[in-house]
C-alpha positions in Angstrom: 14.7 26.0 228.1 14.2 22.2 227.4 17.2 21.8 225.7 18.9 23.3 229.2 17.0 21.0 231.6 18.3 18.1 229.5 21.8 19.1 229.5 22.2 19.8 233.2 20.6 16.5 233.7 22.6 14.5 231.4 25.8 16.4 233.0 24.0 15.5 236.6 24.2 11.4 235.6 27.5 11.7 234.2 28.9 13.4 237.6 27.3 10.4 239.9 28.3 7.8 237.0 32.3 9.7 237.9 31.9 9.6 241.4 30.6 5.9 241.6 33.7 4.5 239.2 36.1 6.7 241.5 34.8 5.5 244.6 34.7 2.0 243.0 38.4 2.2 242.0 38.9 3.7 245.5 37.7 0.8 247.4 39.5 -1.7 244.9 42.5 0.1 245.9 41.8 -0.2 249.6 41.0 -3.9 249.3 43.8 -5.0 247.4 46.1 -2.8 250.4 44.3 -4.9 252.8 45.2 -8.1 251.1 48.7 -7.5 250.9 49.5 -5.1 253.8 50.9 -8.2 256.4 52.1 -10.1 253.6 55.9 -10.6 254.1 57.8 -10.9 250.8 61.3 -11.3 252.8 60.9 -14.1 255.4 64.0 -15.9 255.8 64.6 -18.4 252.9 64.4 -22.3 253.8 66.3 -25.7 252.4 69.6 -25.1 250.5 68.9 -21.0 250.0 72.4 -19.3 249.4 73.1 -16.1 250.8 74.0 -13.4 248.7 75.1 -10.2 249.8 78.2 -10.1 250.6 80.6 -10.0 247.2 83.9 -11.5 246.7 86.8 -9.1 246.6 88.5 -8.8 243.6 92.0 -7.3 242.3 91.4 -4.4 240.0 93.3 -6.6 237.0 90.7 -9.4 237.6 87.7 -7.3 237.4 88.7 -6.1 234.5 89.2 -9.7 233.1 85.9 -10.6 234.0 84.7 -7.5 232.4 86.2 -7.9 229.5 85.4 -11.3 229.2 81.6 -11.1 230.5 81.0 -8.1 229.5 79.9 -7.1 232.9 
């Protein structure tokens, strides 16, 4: 009956020992999504920023150049 008592105890610490990491982690999680939730990663770039979305047009025979050259 001892050896019981002792076991749901130790089993009774180890579930409040899970639940205070998890809500730990939880909180972290929530802390660091407040940190970075109005942070904006794609203002407009300033001084001499090039744009670069908008690809050049190539002949078929010159993309293959260039991949055969660049290995692209």
């Amino acid at each position: 009956m001892r050896g019981l008592l002792t076991y749901t105890k130790d089993v009774i610490k180890l579930f409040f020992l899970f639940i205070l990491c998890t809500s730990l982690f939880y909180f972290g999680l929530q802390a660091i999504h407040q940190e970075y939730e109005n942070y904006h990663r794609y203002d407009p770039p300033e001084g001499n920023a090039v744009k670069v979305d908008k690809q050049v047009r190539y002949e078929w025979i010159d993309r293959i150049s260039i991949f055969f050259r660049l290995g692209e």
